[in-house]
PDB file of the backbone (N, CA, C, O) and the ligand in Angstrom, with CONECT records:
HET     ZN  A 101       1
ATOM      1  N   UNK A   1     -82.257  53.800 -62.016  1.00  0.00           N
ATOM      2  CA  UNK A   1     -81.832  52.700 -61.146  1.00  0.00           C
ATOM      3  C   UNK A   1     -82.976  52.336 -60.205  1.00  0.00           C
ATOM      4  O   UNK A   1     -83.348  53.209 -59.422  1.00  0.00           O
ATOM      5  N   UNK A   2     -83.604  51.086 -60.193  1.00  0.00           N
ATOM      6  CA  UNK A   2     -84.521  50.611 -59.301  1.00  0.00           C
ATOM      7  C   UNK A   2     -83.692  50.190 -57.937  1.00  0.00           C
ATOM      8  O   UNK A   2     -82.690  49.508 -58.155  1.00  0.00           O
ATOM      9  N   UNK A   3     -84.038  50.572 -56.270  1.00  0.00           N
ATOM     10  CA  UNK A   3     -83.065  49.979 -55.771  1.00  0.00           C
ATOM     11  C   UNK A   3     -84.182  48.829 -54.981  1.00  0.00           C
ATOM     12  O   UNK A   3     -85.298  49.176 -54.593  1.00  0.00           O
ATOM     13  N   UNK A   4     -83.675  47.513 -54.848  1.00  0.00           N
ATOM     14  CA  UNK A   4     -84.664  46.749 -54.405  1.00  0.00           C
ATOM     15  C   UNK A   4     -84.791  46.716 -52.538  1.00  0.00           C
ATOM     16  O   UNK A   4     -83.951  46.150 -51.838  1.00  0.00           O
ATOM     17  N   UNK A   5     -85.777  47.305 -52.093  1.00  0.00           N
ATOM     18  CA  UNK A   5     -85.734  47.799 -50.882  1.00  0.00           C
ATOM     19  C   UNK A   5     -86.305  46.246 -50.234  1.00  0.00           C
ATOM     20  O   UNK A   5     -85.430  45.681 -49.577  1.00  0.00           O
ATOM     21  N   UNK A   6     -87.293  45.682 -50.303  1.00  0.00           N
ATOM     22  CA  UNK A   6     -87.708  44.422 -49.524  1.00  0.00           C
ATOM     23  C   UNK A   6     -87.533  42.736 -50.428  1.00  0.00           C
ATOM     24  O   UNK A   6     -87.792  42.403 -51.584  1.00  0.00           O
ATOM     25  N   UNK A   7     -87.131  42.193 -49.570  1.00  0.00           N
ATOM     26  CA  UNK A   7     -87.106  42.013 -48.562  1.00  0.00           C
ATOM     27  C   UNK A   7     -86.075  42.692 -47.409  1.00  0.00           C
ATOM     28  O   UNK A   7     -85.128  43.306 -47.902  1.00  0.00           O
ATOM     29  N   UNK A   8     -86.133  42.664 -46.139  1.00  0.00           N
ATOM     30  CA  UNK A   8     -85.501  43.175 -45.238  1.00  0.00           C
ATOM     31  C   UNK A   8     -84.591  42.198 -45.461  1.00  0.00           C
ATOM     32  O   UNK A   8     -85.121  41.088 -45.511  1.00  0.00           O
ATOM     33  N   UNK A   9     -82.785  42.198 -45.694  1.00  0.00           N
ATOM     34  CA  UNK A   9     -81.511  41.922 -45.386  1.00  0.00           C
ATOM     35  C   UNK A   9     -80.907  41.092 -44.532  1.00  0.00           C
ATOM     36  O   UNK A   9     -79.870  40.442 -44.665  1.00  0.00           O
ATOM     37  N   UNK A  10     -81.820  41.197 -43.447  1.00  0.00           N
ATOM     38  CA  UNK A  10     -81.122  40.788 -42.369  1.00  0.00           C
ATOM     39  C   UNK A  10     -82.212  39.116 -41.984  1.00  0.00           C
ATOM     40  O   UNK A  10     -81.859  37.961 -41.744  1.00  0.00           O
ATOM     41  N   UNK A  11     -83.635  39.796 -42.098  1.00  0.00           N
ATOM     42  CA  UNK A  11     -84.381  38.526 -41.403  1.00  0.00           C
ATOM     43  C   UNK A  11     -85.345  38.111 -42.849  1.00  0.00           C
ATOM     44  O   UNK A  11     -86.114  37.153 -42.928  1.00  0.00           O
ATOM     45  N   UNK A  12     -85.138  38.820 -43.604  1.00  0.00           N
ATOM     46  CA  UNK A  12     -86.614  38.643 -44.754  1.00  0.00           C
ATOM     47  C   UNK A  12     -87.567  39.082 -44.484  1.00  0.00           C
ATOM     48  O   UNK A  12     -88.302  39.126 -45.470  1.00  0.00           O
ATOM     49  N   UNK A  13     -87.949  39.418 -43.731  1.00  0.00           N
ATOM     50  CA  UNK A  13     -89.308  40.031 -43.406  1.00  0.00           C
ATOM     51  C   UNK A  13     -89.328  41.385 -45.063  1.00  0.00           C
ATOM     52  O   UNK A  13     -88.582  41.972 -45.846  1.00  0.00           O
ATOM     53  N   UNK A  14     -91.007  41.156 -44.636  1.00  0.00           N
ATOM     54  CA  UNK A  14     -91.472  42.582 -45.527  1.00  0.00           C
ATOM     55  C   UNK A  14     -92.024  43.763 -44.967  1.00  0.00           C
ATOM     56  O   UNK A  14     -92.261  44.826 -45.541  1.00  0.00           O
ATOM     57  N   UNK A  15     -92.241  43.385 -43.508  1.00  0.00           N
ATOM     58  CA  UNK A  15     -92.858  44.756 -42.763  1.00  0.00           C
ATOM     59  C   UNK A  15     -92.203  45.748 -42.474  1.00  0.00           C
ATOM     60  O   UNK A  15     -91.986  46.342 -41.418  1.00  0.00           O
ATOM     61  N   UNK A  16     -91.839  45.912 -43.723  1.00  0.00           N
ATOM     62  CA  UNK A  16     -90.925  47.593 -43.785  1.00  0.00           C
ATOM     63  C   UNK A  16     -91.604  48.920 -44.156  1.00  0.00           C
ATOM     64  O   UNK A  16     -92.435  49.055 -45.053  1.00  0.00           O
ATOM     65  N   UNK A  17     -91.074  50.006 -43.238  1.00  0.00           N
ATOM     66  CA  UNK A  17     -91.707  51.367 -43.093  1.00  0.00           C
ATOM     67  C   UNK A  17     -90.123  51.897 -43.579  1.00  0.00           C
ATOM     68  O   UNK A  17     -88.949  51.593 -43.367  1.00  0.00           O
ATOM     69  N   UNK A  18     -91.177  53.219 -44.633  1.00  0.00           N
ATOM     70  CA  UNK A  18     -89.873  54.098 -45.067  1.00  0.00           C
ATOM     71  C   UNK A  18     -90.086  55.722 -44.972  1.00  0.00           C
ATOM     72  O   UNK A  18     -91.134  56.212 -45.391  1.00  0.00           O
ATOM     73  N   UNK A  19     -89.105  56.495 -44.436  1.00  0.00           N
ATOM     74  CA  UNK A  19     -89.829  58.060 -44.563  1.00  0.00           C
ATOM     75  C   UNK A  19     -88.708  58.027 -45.890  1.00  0.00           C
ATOM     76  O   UNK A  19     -87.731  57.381 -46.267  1.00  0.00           O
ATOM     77  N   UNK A  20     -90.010  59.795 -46.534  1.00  0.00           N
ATOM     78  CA  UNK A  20     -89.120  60.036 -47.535  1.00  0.00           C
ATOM     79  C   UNK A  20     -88.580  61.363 -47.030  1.00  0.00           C
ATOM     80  O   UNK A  20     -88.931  62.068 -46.084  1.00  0.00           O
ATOM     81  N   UNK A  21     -87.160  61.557 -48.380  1.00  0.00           N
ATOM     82  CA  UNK A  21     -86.279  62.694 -48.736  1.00  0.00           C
ATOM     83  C   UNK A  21     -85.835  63.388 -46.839  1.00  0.00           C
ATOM     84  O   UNK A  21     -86.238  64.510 -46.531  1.00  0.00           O
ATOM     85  N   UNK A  22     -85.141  62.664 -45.970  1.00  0.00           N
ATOM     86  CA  UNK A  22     -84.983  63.391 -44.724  1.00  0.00           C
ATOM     87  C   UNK A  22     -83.440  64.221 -44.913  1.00  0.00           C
ATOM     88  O   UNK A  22     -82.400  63.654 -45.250  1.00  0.00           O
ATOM     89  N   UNK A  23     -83.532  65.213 -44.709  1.00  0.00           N
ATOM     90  CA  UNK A  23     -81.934  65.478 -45.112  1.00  0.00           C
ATOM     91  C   UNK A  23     -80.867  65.052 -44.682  1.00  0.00           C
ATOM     92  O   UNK A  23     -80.767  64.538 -43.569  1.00  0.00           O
ATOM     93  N   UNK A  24     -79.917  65.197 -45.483  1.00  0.00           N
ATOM     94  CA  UNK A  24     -78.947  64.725 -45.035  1.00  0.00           C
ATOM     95  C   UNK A  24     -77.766  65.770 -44.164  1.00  0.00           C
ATOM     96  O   UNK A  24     -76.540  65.883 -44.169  1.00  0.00           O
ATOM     97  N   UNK A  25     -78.767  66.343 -43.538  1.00  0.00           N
ATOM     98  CA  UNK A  25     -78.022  67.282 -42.256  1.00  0.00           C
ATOM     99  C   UNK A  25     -76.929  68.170 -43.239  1.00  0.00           C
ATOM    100  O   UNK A  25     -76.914  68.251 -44.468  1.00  0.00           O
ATOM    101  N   UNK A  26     -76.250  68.644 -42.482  1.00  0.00           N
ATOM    102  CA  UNK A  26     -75.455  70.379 -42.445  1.00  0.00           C
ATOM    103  C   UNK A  26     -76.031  71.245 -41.275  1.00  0.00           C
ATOM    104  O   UNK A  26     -77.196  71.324 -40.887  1.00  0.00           O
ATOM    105  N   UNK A  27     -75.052  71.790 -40.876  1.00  0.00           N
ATOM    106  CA  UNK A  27     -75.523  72.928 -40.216  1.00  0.00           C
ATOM    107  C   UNK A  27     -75.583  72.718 -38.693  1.00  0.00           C
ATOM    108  O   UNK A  27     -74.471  72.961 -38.227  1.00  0.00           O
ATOM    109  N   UNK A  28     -76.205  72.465 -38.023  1.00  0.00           N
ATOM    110  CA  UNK A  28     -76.352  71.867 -36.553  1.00  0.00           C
ATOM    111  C   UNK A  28     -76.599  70.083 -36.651  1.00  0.00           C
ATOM    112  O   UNK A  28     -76.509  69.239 -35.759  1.00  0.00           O
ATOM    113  N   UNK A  29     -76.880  69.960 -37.855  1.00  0.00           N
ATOM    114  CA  UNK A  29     -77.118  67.879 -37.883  1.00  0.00           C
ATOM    115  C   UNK A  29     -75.854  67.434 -38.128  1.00  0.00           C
ATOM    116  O   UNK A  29     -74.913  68.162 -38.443  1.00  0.00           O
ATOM    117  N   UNK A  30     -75.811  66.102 -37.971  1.00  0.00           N
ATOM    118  CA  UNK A  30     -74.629  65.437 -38.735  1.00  0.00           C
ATOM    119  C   UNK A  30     -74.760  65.428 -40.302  1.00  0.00           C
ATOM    120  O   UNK A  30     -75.805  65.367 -40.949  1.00  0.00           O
ATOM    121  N   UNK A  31     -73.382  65.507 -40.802  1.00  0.00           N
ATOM    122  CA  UNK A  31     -73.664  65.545 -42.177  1.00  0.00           C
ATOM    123  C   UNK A  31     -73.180  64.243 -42.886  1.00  0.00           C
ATOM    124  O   UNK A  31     -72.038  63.857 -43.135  1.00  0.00           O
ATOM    125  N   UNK A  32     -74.040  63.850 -43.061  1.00  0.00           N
ATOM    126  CA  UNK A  32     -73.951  62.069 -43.443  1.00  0.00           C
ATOM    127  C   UNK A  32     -73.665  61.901 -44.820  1.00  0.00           C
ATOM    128  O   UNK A  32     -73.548  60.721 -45.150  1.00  0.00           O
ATOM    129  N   UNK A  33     -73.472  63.009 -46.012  1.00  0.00           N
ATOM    130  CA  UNK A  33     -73.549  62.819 -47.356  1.00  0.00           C
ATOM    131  C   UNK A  33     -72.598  63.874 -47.739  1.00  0.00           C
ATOM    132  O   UNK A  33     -73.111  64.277 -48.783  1.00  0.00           O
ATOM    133  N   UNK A  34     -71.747  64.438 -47.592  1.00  0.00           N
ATOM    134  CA  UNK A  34     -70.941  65.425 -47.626  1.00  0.00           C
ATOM    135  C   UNK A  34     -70.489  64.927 -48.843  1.00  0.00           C
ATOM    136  O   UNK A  34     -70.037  63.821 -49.139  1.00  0.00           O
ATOM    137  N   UNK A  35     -70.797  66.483 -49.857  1.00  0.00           N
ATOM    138  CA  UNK A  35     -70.203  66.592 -50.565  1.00  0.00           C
ATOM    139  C   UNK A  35     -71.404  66.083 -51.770  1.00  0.00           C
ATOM    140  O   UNK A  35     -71.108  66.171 -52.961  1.00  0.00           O
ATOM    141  N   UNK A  36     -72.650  65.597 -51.378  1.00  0.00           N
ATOM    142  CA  UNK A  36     -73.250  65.527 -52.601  1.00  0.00           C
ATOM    143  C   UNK A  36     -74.353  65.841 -52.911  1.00  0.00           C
ATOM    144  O   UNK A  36     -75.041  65.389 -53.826  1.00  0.00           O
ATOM    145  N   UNK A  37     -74.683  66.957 -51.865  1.00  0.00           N
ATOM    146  CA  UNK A  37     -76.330  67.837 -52.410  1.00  0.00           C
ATOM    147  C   UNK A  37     -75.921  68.778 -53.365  1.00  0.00           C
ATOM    148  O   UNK A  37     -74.999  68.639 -54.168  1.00  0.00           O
ATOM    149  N   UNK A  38     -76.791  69.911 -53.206  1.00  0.00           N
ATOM    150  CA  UNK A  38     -76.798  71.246 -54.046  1.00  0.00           C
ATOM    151  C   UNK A  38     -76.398  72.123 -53.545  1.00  0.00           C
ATOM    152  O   UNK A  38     -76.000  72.008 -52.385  1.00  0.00           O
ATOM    153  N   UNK A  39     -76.354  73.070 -54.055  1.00  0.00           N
ATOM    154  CA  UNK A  39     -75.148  74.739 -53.367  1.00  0.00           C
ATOM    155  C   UNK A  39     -76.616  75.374 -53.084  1.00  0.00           C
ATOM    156  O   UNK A  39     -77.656  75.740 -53.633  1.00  0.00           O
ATOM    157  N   UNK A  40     -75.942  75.241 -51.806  1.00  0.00           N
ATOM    158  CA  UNK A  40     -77.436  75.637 -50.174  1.00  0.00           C
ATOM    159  C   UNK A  40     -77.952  74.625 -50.066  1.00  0.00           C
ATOM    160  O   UNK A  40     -78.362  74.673 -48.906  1.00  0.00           O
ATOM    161  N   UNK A  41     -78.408  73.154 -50.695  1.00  0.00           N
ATOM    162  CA  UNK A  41     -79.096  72.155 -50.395  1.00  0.00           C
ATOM    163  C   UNK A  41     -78.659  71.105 -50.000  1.00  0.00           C
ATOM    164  O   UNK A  41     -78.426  70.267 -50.870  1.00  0.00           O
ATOM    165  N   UNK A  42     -78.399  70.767 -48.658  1.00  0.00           N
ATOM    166  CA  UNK A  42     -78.210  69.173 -48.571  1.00  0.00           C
ATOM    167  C   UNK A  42     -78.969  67.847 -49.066  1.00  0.00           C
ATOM    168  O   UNK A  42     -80.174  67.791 -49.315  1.00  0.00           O
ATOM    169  N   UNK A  43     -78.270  67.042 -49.141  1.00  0.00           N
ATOM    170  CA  UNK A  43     -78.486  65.876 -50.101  1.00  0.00           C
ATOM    171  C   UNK A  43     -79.801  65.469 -49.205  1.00  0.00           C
ATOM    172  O   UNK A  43     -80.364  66.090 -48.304  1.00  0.00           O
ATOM    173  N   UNK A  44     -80.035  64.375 -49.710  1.00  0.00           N
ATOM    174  CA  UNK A  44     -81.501  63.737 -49.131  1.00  0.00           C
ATOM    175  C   UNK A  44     -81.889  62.274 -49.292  1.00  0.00           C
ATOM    176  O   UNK A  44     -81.973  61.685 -50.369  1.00  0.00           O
ATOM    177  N   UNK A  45     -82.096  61.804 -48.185  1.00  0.00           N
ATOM    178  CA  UNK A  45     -81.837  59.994 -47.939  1.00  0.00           C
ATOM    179  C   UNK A  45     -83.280  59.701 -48.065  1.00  0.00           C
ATOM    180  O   UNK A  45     -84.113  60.594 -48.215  1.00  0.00           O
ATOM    181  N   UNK A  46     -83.612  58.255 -47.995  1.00  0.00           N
ATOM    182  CA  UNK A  46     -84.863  57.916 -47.545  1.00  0.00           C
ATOM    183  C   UNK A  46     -84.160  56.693 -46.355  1.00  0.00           C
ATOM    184  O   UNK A  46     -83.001  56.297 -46.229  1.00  0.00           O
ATOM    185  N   UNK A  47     -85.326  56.367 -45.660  1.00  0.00           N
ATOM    186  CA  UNK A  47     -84.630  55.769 -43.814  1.00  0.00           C
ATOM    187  C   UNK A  47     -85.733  54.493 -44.355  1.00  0.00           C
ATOM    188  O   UNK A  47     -86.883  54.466 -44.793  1.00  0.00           O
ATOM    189  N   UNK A  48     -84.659  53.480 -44.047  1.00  0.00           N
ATOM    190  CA  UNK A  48     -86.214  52.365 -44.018  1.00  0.00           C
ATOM    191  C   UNK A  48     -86.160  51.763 -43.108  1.00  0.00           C
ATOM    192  O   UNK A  48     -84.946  51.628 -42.949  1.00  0.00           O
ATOM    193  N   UNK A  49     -86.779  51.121 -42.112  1.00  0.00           N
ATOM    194  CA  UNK A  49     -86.820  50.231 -41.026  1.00  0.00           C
ATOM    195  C   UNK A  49     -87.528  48.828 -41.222  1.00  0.00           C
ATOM    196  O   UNK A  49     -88.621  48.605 -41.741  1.00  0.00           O
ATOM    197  N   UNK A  50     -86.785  48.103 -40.773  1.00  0.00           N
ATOM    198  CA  UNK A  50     -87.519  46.711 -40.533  1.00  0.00           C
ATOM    199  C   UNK A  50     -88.205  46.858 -39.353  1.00  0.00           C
ATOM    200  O   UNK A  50     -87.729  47.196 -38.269  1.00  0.00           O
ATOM    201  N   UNK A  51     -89.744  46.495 -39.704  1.00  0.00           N
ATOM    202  CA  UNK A  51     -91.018  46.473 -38.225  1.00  0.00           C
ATOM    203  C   UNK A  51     -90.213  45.115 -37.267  1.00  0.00           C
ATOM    204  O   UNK A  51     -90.191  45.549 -36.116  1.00  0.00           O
ATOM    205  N   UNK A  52     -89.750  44.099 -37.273  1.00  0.00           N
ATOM    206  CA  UNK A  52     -89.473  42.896 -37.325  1.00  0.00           C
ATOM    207  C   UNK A  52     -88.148  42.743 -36.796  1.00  0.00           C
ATOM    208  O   UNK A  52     -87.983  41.955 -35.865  1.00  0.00           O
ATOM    209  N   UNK A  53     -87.127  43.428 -37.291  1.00  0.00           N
ATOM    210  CA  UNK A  53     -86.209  43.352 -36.782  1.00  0.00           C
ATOM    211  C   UNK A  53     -85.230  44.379 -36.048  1.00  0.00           C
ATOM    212  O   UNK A  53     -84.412  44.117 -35.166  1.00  0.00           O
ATOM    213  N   UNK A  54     -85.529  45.662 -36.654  1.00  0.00           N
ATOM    214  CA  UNK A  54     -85.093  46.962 -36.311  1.00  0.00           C
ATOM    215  C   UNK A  54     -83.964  47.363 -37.297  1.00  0.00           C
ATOM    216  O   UNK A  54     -83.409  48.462 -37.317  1.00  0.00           O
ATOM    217  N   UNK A  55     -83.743  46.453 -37.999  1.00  0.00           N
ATOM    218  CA  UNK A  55     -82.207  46.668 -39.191  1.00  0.00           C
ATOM    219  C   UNK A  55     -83.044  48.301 -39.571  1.00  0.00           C
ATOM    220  O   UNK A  55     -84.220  48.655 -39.654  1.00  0.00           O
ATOM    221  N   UNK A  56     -82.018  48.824 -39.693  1.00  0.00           N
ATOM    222  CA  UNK A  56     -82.402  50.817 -40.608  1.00  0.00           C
ATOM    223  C   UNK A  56     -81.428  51.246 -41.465  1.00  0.00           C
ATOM    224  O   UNK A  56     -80.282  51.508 -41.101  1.00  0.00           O
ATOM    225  N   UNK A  57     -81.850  51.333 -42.647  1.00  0.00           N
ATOM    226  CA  UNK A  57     -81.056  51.540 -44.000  1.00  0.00           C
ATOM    227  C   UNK A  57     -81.272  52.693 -44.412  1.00  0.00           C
ATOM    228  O   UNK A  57     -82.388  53.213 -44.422  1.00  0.00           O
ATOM    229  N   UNK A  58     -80.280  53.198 -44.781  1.00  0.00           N
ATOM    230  CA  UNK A  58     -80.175  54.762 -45.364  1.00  0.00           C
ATOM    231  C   UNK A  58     -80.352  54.792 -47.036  1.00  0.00           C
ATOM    232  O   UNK A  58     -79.155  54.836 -47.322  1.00  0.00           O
ATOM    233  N   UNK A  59     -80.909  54.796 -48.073  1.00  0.00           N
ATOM    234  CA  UNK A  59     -80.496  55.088 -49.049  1.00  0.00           C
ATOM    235  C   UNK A  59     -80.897  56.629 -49.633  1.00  0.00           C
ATOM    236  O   UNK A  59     -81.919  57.239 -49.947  1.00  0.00           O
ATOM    237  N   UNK A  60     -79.300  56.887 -49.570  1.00  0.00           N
ATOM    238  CA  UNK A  60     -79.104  58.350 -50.931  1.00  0.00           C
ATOM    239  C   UNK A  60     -80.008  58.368 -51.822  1.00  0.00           C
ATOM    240  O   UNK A  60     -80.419  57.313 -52.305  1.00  0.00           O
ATOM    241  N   UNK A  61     -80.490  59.593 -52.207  1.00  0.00           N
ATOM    242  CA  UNK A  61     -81.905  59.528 -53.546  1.00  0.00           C
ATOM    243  C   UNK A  61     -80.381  59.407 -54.478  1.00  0.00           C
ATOM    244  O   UNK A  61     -79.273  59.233 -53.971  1.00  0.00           O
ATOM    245  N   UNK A  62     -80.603  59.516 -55.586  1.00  0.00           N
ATOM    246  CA  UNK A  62     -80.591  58.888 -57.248  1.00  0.00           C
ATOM    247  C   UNK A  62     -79.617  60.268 -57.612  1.00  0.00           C
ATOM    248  O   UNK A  62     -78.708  60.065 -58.417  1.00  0.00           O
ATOM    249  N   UNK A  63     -79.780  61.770 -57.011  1.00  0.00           N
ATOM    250  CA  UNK A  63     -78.722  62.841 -57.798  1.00  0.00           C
ATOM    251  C   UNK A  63     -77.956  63.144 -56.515  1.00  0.00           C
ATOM    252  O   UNK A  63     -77.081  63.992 -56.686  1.00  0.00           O
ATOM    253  N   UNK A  64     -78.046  62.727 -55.430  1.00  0.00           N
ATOM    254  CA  UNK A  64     -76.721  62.292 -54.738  1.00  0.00           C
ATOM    255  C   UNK A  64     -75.937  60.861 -55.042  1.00  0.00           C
ATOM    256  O   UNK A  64     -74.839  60.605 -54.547  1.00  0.00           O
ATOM    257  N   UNK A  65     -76.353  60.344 -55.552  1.00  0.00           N
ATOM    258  CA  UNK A  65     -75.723  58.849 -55.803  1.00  0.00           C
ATOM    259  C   UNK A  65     -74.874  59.799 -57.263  1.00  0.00           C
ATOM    260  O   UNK A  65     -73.645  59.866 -57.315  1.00  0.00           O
ATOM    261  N   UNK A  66     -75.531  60.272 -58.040  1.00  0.00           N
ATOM    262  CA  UNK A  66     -74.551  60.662 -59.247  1.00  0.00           C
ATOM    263  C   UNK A  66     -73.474  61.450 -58.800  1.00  0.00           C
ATOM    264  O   UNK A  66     -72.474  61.655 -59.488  1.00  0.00           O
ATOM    265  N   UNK A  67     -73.620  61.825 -57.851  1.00  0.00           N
ATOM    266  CA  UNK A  67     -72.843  63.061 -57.292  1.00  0.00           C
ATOM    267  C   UNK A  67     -71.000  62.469 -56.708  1.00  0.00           C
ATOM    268  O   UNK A  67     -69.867  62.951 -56.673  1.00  0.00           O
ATOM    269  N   UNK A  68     -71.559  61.416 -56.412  1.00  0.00           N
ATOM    270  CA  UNK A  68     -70.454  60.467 -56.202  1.00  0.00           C
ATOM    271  C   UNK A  68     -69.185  60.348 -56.657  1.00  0.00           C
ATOM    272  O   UNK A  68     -68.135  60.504 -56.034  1.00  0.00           O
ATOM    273  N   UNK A  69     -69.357  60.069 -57.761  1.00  0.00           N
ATOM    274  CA  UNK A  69     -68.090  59.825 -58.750  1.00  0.00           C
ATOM    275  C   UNK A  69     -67.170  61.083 -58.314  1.00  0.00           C
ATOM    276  O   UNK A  69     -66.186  61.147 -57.576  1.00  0.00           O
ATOM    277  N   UNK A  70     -67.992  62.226 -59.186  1.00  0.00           N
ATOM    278  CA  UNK A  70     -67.010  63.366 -59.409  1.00  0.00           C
ATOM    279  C   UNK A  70     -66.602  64.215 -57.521  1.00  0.00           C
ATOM    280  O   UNK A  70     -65.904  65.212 -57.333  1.00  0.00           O
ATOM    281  N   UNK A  71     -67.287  63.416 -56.499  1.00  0.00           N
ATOM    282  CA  UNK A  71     -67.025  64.167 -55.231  1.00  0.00           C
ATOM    283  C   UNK A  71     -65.519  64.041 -54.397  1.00  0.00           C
ATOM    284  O   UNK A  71     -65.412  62.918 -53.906  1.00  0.00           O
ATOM    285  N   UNK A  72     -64.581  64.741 -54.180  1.00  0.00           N
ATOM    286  CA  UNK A  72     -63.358  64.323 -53.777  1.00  0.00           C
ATOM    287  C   UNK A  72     -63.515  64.211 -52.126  1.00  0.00           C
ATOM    288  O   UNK A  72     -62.530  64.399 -51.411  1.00  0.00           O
ATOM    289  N   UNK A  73     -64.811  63.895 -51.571  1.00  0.00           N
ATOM    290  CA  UNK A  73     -64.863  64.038 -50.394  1.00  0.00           C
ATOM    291  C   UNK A  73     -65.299  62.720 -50.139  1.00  0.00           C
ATOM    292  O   UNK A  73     -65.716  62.471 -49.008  1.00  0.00           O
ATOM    293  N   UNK A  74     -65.269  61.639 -51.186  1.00  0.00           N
ATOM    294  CA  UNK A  74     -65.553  60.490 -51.006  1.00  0.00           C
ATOM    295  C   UNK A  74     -64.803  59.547 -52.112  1.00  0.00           C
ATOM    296  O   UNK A  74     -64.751  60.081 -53.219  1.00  0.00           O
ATOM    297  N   UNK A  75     -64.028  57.843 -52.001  1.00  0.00           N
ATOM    298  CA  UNK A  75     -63.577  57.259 -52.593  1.00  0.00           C
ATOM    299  C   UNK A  75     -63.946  55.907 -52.337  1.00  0.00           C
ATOM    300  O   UNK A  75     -64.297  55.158 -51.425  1.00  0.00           O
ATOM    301  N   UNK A  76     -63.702  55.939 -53.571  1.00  0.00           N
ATOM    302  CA  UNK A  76     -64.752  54.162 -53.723  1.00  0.00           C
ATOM    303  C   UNK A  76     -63.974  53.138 -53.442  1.00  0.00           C
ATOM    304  O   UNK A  76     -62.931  53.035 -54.087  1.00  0.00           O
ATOM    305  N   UNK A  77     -64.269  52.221 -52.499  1.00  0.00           N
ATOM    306  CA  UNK A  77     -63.894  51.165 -52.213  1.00  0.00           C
ATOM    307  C   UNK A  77     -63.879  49.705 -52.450  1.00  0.00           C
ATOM    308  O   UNK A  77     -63.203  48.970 -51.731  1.00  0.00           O
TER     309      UNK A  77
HETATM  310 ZN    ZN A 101     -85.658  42.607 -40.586  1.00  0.00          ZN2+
END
């Protein structure tokens, strides 16, 4: 799955900055993905920011997104 990250959503801009794989917390963090890392591993996002506007997007890597379906700690809307 390619996910198309720019343009920025909100204004179009392209001056977007992204960190990679930040976890997706457990433990003392918030846990923002519950239910779709690995046994001991929390899942792992990448953060992107618009320079331009400040919009900040979370996207799930690719084996938390599979993780989805079969997770009963989440339902699709
Ligand atoms: Zn923007």
């Amino acid at each position: 799955m390619t996910v198309e990250i720019k343009p920025c959503p909100n204004c179009t801009s392209t001056n977007l900055y992204k960190t990679e794989r930040i976890s997706a917390g457990g433990g003392y963090a918030p846990y923002y993905l519950p239910g779709l890392g690995k046994f001991l591993s929390s899942a792992k996002f990448d953060v992107v920011v618009c320079a331009d506007c400040g919009l900040t997007r979370f996207f799930a890597r690719e084996d938390a997104c599979m993780r989805l379906k079969k997770s009963t700690q989440w339902r699709r809307i």
